[in-house]
PLY file of the C-alpha trace (Angstrom):
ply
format ascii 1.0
element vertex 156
property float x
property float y
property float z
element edge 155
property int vertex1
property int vertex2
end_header
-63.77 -107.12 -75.93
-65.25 -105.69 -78.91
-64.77 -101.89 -79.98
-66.80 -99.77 -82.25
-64.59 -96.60 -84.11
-64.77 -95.18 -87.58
-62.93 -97.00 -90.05
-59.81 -96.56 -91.40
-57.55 -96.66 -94.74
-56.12 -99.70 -93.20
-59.11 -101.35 -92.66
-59.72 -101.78 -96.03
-58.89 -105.72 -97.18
-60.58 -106.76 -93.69
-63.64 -105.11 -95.06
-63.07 -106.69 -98.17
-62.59 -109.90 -96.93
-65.64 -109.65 -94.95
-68.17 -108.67 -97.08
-66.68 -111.97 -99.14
-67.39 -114.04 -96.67
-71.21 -113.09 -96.75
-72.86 -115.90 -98.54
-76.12 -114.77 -98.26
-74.75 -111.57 -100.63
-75.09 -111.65 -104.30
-71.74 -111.19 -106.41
-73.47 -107.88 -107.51
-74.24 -107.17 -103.99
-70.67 -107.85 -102.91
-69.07 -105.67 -106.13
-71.35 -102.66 -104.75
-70.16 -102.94 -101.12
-67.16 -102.86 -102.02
-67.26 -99.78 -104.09
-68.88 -97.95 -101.49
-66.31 -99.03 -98.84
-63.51 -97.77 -101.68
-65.77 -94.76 -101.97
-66.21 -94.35 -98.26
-62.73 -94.53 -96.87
-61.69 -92.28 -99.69
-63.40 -89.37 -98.56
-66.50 -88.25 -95.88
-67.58 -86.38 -98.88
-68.68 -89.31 -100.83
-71.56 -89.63 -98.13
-70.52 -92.67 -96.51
-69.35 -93.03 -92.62
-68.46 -96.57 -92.02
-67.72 -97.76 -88.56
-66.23 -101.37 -87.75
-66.38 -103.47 -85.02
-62.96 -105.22 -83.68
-61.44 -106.94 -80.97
-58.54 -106.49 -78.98
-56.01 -107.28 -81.93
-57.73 -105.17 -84.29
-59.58 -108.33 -86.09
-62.65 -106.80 -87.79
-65.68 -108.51 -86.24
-67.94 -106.31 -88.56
-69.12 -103.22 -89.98
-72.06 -100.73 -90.68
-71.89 -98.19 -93.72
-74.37 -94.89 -93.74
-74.96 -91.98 -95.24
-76.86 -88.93 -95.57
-79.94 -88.36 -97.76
-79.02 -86.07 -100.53
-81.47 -83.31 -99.99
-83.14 -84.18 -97.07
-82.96 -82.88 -93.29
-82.27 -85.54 -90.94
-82.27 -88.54 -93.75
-80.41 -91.52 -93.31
-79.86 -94.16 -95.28
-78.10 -97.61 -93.41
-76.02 -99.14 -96.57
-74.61 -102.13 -95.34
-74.31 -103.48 -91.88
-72.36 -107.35 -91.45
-70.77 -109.22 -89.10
-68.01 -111.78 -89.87
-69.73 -115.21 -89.85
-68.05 -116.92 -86.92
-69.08 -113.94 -84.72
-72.51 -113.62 -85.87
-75.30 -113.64 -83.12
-73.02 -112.13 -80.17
-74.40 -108.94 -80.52
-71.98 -107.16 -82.73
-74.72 -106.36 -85.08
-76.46 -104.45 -82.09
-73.74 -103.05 -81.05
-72.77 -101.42 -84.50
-76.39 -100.50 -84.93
-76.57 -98.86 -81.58
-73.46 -96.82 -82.27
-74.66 -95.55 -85.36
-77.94 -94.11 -83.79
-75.72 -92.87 -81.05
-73.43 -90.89 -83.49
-77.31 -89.41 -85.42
-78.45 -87.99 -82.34
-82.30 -87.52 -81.39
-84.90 -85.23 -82.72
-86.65 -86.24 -86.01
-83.33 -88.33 -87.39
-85.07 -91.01 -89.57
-82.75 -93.98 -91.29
-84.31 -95.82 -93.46
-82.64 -99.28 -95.07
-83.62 -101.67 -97.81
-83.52 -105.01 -97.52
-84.81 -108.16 -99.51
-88.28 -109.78 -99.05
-86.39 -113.30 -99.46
-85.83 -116.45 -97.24
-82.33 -115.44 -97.10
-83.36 -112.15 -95.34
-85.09 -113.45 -93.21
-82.45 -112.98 -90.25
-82.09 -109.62 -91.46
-85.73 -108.65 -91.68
-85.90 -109.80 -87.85
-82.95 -107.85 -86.69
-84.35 -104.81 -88.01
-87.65 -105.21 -86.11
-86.24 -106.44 -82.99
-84.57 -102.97 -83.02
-87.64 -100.79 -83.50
-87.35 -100.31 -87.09
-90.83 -100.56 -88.40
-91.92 -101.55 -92.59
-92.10 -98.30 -94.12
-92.99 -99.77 -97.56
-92.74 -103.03 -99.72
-91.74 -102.67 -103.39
-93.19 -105.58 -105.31
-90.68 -107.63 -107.50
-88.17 -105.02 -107.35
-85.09 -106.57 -107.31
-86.52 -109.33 -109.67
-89.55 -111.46 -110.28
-90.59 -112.42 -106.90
-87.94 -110.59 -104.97
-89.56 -107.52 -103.30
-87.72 -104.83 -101.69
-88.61 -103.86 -97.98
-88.01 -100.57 -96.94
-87.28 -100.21 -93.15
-87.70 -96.72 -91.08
-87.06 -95.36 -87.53
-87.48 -92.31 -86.06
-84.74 -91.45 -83.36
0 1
1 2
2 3
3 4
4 5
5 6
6 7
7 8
8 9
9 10
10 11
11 12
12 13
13 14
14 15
15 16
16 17
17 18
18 19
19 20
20 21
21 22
22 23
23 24
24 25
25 26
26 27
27 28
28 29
29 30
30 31
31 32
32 33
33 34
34 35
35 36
36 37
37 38
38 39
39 40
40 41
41 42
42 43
43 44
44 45
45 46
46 47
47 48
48 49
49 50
50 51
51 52
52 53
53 54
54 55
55 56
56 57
57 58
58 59
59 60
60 61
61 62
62 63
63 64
64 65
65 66
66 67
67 68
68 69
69 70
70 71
71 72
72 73
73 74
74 75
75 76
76 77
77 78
78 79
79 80
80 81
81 82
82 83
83 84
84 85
85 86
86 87
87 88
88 89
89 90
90 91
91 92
92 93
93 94
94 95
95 96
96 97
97 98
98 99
99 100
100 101
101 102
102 103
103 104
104 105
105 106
106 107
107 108
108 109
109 110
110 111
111 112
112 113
113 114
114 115
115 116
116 117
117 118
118 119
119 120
120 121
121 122
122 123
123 124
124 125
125 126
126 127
127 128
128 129
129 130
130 131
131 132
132 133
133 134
134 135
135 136
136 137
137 138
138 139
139 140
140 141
141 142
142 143
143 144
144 145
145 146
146 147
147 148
148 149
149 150
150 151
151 152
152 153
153 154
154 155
């Protein structure tokens, strides 16, 4: 039985240790989620709600990290969202996703997330659209030569 709640202090190496165990993320990619899960359980005021998923002995199964806009109304931006790789495609994903729309509410809420235009995206790219999010834009060779970034939106 999996369980979706905010995250706490003492969550922190599990998230740690799961975002390492991401191979598809960069080392860059992994320095940055960590810094925003530091940032993140520090305080609500550095703009990040994270909330994990775990099981019934409090083993994180995975995580989603968003935040507000800065100077927007009803902005979202969905940081990071993982699931530990021997759980991956039992739904926890959906589940984490599905609890963070919950928490937005209805009424003109728009997340948007950035993802990679790569191969190893891929997965990514079709979770997203599977779950009505919709190609707002593609950035050509943003993150480097050949590497676009895809920007995802949905209206709630």
């Amino acid at each position: 039985m999996i369980t979706i709640r905010f995250a706490a202090g003492d969550d922190r190496q599990q998230l740690y240790t799961l975002v390492a165990t991401i191979d598809n993320f960069t080392l860059e990619e992994k320095e940055l989620a960590r810094e925003v899960i530091y940032d993140g359980l520090e305080s609500e005021k550095n703009g990040y709600h994270i909330l994990v998923a775990v099981d019934s002995q409090e083993t994180l199964a995975g995580f989603i990290c968003y935040g507000p806009i800065p100077i927007s109304v009803k902005r979202w931006d969905l940081y990071w969202i993982a699931v530990a790789p021997q759980q991956s495609r039992q739904g926890i994903g959906t589940l984490l996703l599905q609890a963070m729309e919950e928490r937005l509410g209805k009424g003109g809420v728009r997340i948007y997330v950035d993802t990679s235009s790569t191969s190893g995206y891929t997965k990514a790219r079709s979770f997203y659209e599977r779950h009505g999010y919709e190609v707002a834009c593609v950035l050509p060779d943003f993150y480097r030569t050949g590497d676009d970034k895809v920007v995802y939106c949905k209206e709630l």
